[in-house]
C-alpha positions, -999 to 999 in steps of 0.1 A, spaced: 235 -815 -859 211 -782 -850 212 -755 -869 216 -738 -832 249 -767 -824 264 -754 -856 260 -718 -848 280 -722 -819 306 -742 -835 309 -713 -860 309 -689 -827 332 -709 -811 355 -706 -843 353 -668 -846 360 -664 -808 392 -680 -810 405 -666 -846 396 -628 -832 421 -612 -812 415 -586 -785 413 -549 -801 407 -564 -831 366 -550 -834 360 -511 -834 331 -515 -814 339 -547 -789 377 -543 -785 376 -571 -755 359 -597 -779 383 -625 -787 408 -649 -776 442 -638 -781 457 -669 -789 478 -650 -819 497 -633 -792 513 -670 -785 527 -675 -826 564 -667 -817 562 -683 -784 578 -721 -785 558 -752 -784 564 -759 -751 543 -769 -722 542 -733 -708 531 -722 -741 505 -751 -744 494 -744 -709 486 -707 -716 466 -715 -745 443 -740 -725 439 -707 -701 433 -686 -727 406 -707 -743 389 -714 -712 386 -675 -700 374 -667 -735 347 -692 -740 336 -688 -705 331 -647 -715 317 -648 -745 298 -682 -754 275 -679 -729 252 -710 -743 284 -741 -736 296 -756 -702 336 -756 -715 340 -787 -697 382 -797 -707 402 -778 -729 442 -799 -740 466 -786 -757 491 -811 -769 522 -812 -799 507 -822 -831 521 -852 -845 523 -841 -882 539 -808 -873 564 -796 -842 552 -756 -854 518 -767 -841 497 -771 -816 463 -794 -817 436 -776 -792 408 -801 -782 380 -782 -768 350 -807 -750 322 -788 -742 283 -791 -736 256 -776 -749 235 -761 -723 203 -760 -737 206 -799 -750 226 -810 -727 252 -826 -757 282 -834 -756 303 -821 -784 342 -817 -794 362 -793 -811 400 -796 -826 412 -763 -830 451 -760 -844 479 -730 -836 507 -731 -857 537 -717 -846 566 -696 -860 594 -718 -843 602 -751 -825 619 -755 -794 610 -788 -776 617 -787 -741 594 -811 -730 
């Protein structure tokens, strides 16, 4: 892999580990996605973090096409959540994935 692929990786990482408010100087920069730890893993909740992944990466990783973004129950843990993020690198034009996990504070399955 690039040193420029793994950059974004790394960016891709910090975007959705940073809430909003969180930077002095860039208060808008980040995902949010902390704001959904006491919510229940539920489709609702699984559906807003696809959302909130999408607007984010679309704002502020201006070098990917997000092209899918699912959010589905881990297997291993009901408290998490296993975020797969398919995107594509605009200047290379690859293809690349990206497992990103929320874990929860409770566990309500009404799926």
């Amino acid at each position: 892999m690039s040193s420029h692929e793994r950059n974004i990786i790394e960016s891709i990482h910090l975007i959705l580990n940073t809430q909003p408010r969180e930077r002095q100087m860039l208060p808008e920069f980040g995902c949010g996605l902390a704001d959904l730890i006491f919510n229940t893993n539920t489709a609702q909740t699984r559906h807003e973090a696809e959302s909130m992944i999408r607007t984010a990466l679309g704002r502020w990783e201006p070098r990917i096409d997000v092209d899918k973004v699912t959010a589905k129950p881990d297997a291993s843990d009901n408290n998490r959540i296993r975020i797969n993020v398919e995107y594509t690198v605009r200047k290379s034009n690859n293809h690349q994935n990206l497992v990103h996990l929320l874990q929860l504070q409770e566990f309500y399955d009404a799926d």
